[in-house]
C-alpha positions in Angstrom: -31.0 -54.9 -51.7 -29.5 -56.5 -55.1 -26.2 -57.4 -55.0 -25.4 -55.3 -57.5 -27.1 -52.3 -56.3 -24.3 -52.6 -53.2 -21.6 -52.7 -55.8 -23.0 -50.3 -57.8 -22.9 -47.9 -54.1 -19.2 -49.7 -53.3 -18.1 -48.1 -56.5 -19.4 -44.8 -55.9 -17.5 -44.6 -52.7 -14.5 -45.3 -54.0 -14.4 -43.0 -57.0 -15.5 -40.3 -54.2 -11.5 -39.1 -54.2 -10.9 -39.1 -57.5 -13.9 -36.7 -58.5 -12.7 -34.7 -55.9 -9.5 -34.3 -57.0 -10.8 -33.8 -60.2 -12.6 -31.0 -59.7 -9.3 -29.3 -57.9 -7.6 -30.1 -60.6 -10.0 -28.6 -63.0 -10.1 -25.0 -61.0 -6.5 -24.8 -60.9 -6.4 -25.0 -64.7 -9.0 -22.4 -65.1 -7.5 -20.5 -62.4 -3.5 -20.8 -64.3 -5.7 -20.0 -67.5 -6.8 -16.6 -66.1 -3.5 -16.3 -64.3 -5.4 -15.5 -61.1 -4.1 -18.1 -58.7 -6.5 -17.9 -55.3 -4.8 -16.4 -52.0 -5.3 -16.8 -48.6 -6.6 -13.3 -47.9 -5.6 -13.0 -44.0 -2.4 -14.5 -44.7 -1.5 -11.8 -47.3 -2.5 -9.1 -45.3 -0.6 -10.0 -41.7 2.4 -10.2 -44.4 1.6 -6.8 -45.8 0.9 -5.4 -41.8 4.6 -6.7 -40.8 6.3 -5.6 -44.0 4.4 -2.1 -43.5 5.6 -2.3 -39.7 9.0 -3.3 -40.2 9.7 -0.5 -42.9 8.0 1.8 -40.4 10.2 0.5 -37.3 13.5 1.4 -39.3 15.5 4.5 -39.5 15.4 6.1 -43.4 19.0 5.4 -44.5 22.0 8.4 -44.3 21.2 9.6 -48.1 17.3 10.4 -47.3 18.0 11.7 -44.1 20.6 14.2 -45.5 18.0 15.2 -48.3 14.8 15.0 -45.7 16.8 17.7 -43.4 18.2 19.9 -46.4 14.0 20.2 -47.8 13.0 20.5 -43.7 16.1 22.6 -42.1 17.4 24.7 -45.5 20.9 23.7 -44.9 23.0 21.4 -47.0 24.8 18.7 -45.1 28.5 16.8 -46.3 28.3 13.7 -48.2 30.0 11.6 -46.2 28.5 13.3 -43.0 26.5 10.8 -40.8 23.3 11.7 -39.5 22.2 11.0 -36.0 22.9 11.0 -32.4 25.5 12.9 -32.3 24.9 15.7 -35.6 25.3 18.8 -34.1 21.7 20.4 -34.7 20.5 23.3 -32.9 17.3 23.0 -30.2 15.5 24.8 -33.0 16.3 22.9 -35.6 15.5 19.3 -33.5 12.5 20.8 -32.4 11.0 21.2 -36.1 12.2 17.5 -36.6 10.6 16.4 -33.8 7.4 18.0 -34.6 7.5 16.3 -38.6 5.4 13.6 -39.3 7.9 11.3 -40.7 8.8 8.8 -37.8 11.9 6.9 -39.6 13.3 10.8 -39.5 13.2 10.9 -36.0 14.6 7.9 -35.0 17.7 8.7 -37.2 18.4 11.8 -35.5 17.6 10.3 -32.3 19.9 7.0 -33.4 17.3 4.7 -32.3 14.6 2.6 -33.6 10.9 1.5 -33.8 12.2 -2.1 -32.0 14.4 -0.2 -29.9 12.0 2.0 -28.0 10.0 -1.1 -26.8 12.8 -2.0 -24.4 12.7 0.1 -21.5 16.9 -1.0 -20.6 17.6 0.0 -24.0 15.7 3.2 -24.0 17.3 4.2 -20.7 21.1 3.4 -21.8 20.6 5.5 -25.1 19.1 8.4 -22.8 22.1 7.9 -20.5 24.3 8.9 -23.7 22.8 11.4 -24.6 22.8 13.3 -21.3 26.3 12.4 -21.1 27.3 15.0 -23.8 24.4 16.9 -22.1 21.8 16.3 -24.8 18.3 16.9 -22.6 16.3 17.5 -25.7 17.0 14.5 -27.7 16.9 12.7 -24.0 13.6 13.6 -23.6 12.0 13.0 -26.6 13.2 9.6 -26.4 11.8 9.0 -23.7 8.5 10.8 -24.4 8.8 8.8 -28.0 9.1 5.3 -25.9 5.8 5.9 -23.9 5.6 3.4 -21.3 8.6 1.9 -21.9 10.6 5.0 -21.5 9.3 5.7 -17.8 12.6 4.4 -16.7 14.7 6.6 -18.4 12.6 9.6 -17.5 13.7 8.5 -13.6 17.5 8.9 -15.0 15.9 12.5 -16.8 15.1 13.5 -13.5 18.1 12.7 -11.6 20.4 14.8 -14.4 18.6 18.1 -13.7 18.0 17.2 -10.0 21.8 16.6 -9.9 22.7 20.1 -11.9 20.1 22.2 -9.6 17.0 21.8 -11.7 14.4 21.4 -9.7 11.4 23.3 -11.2 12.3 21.6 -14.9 12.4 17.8 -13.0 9.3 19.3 -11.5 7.3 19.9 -14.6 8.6 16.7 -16.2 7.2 15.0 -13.5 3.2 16.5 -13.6 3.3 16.2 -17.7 3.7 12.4 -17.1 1.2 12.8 -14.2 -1.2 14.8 -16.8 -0.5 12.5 -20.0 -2.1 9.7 -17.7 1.0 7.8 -16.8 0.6 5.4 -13.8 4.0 6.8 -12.1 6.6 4.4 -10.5 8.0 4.7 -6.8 11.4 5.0 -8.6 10.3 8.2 -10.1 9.1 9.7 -6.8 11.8 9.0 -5.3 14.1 10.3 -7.4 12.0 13.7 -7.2 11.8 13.8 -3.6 15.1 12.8 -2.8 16.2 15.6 -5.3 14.1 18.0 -3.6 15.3 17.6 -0.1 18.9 17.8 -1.2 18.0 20.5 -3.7 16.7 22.4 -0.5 19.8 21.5 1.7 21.9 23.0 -0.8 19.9 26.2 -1.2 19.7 26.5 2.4 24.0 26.3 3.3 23.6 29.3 0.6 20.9 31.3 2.4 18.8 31.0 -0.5 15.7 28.7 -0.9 13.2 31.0 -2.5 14.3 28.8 -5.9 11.9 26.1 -4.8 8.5 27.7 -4.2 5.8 26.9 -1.6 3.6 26.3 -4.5 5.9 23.8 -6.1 6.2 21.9 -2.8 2.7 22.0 -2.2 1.8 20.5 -6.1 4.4 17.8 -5.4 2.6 16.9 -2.1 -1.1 17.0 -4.1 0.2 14.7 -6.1 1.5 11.9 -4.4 -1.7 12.2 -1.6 -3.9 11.7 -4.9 -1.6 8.6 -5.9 -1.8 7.7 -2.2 -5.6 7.7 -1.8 -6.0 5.8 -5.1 -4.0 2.9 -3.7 -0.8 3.5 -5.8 0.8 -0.1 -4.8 4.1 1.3 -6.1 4.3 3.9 -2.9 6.1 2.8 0.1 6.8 4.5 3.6 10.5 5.3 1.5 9.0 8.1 -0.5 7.4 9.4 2.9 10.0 9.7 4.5 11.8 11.4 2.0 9.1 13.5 1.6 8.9 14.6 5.1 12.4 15.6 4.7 11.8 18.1 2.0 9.0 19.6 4.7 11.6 20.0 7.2 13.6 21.5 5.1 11.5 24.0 3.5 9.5 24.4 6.8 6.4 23.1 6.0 5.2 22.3 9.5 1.7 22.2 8.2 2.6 19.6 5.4 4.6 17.4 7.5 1.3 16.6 9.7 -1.0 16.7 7.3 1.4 13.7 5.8 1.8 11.9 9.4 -2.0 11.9 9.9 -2.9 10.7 6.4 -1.2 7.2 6.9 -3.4 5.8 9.4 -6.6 7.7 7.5 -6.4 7.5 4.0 -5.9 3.6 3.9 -6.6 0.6 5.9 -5.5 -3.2 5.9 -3.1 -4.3 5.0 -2.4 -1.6 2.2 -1.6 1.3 4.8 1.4 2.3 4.6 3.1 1.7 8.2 5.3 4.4 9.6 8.6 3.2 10.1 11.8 4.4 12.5 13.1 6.8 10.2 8.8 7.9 10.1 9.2 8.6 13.7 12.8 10.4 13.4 11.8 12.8 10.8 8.2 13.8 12.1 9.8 14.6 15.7 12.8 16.4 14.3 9.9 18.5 12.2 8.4 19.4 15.5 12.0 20.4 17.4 12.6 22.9 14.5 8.8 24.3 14.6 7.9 27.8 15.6 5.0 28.7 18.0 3.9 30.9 16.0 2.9 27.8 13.2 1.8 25.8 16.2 0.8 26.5 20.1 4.2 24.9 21.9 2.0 23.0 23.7 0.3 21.0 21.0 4.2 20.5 19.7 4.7 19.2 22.9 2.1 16.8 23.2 2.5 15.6 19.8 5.9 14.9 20.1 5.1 12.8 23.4 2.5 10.8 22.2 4.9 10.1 18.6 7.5 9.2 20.9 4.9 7.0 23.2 3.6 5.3 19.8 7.1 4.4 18.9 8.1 3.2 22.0 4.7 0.3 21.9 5.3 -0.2 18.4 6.5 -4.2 18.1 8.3 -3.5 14.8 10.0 -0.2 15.5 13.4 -0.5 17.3 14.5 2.6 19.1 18.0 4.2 18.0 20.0 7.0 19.7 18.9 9.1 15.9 14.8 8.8 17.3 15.6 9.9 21.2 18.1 12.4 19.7 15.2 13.8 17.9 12.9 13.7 20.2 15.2 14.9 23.4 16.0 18.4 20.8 12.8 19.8 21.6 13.2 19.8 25.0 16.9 21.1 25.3 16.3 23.8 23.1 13.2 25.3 23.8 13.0 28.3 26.6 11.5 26.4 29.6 13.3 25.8 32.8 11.4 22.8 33.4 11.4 20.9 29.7 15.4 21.7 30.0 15.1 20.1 32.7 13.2 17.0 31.5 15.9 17.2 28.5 18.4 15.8 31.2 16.1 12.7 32.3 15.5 11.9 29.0 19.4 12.2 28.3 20.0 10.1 31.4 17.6 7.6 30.6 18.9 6.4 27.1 22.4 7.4 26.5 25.4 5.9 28.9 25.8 9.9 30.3 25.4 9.3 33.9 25.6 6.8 36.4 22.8 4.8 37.0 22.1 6.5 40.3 21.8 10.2 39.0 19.3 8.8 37.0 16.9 9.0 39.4 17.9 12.0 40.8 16.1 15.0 40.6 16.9 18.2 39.0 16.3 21.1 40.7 15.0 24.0 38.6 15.4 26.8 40.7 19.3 26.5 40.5 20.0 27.9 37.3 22.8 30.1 35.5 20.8 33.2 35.3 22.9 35.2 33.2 23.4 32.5 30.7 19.8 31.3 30.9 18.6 35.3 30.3 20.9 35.5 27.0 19.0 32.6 25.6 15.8 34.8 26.5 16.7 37.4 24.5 17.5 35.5 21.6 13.9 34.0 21.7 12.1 33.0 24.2 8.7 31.9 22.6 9.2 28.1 22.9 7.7 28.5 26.8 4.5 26.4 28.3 1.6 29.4 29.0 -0.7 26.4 30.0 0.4 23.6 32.4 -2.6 22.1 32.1 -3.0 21.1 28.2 0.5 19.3 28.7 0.4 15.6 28.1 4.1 14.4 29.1 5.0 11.2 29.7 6.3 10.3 33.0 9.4 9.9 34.0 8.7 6.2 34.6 7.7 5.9 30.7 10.7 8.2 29.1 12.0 4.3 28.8 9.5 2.4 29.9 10.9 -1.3 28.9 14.9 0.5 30.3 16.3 -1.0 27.1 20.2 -0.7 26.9 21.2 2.8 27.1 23.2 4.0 23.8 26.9 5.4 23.9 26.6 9.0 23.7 28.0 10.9 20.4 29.9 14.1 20.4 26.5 16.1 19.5 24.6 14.3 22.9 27.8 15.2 25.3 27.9 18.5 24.0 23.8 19.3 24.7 24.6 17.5 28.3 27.5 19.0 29.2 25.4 22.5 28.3 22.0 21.3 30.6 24.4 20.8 32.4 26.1 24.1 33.0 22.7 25.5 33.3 21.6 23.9 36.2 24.9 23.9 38.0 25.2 20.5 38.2 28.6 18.6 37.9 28.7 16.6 34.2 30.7 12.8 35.7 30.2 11.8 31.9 33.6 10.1 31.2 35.3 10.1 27.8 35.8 7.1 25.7 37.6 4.5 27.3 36.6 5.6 30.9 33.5 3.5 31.8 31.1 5.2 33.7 29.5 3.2 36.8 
């Protein structure tokens, strides 16, 4: 190649940037000509999409509220009257609000915010307001308005009309969320089933519990076995419990074992859920209050043995006097000479009652009050063994098999001694506090 031909290509690079900017300079003078300067398309549009959003996210201002409400509601409102939270406006009158398409409206009235309803803590302490001057339906459309992020303040929802006797409202609340799809917290069925079982307790110190219907109870379980057998992580042996306290308390023998059964069949591994003291307690104090006529005494019986037997070999349940307690009731109450009878051994065995050596003494059945004995006959008399021979009981060796430390007895365990007592005519030597018994 020439030498000049290599100039001649030398040259041609270097002009390379200046045609170039030649050219850019030449379209932005046609485009200033035309006054059509080029945009980035994209970029204009994600501004445009956060202006839109932003506008959308905020409250209208006082002045178009007032004249939005006067056109929607047909009343005038002061000038100098603020509009939101706290304008008195009548369930009516929110209701049409709430029902209007124009969002900035509602959160105005409901003194909130497009931003605001994406924090669930923020959501919950404007809900917490509103119930404070006891304003459920803006509560609840807040929280309904928040979706996910109100899930939270629908737990404090709850707890409101749980605390003011509420229960079938709480109720309905909680299967709306179930039915809109929500994945439900444990805090939420908590909340419920605590509020239930208290709800209950308070219904039944008034004689009166046909408030909370069967049906009710029996939707509530549905629902958390259907969270339960789709592996809902957020369920714990906490909201079993509590829920096997609003069976016992609304007498749902049936319920209560269903429940029990479930945790070692519905799931497996590590993601069972693992029946706990307090499991243990309530499932045994379910079966001291049943009737034979919901069970055969004899099944009671052996259930409550083998619960008991389960606990006892169970490395991460430590017995307390609350768990013997619960299981000795059955036996001290019920209208059998001999299970009395095996009420005392049981007594003997874990609470500091008796001396060591009546512990192994033997109670003899036939020596009974029988006038006192006949009276609690003709009270009842239906919690009796027919059949000997279904009976599974543990022996007396295995009432406390490892003899762990008896427990100091409380007033309710001296009194159901001293009463076995009585019954079989034999002398109570239980000494009262600060008298050590031998």
């Amino acid at each position: 190649m020439s030498l000049n031909n290599r100039i001649l290509q030398i040259r041609q690079f270097s002009n390379t940037r200046f045609l170039l900017g030649q050219k850019t300079k030449a379209k932005i003078n046609i485009a200033l000509t035309k006054q059509s300067i080029p945009l980035d398309k994209k970029h204009y549009e994600a501004v445009q999409i956060k202006k839109r959003k932003d506008f959308n996210n905020t409250p209208v201002k006082n002045d178009s509220a007032q004249k939005l409400l006067t056109n929607l509601l047909g009343r005038e409102f002061k000038d100098d009257e603020i509009i939101g939270p706290n304008t008195p406006l009548t369930t009516k009158e929110l209701d049409i609000i709430f029902k209007q398409s124009n969002i900035r409206l509602t959160y105005k009235v409901l003194g909130t915010s497009g931003r605001q309803i994406q924090d669930s803590l923020t959501v919950d302490e404007d809900v917490k307001k509103l119930l404070s001057r006891n304003d459920l339906f803006r509560a609840k459309e807040l929280a309904r308005l928040a979706r996910y992020q109100g899930l939270f303040a629908y737990g404090t929802i709850l707890q409101y009309l749980l605390n003011r006797g509420q229960i079938n409202d709480a109720f309905e609340i909680f299967m709306n969320l179930k039915r809109r799809g929500y994945s439900l917290k444990g805090r939420l069925y908590n909340i419920l089933i605590s509020g239930y079982a208290d709800s209950i307790s308070k219904r039944n110190n008034h004689g009166n519990i046909a408030d909370i219907s069967h049906n009710k109870i029996e939707q509530l379980y549905r629902a958390f076995q259907k969270d339960h057998k789709e592996y809902n992580s957020e369920l714990s042996i906490i909201h079993v419990n509590s829920l096997l306290k609003v069976f016992r308390k609304s007498k749902r023998l049936d319920l209560a074992l269903h429940l029990y059964d479930s945790l070692k069949e519905v799931r497996t591994g590590k993601l069972r859920i693992k029946p706990d003291i307090r499991t243990y307690t309530e499932i045994l104090r379910i079966l001291s209050n049943a009737k034979p006529n919901e069970l055969e005494f004899e099944d009671i019986v052996n259930r409550a043995e083998t619960i008991f037997f389960n606990a006892q070999h169970n490395i991460h349940i430590k017995i307390d006097p609350f768990l013997v307690r619960a299981y000795v009731s059955l036996y001290a109450y019920c209208d059998d000479l001999k299970l009395r009878a095996r009420a005392i051994i049981i007594l003997r065995e874990w609470f500091r009652i008796s001396s060591i050596e009546e512990i192994k003494q033997e109670i003899n059945i036939e020596t009974f009050d029988k006038r006192w004995w006949d009276n609690v006959l003709n009270k009842n008399g239906t919690k009796v063994i027919n059949n000997t021979n279904k009976l599974r009981l543990l022996s007396n060796s295995e009432i406390n098999q490892d003899k762990r430390k008896r427990f100091d007895p409380d007033d309710a365990v001296v009194r159901m001694y001293k009463e076995l007592c009585g019954l079989f005519k034999i002398q109570c030597t239980y000494k009262e506090k600060g008298e050590d018994v031998s």
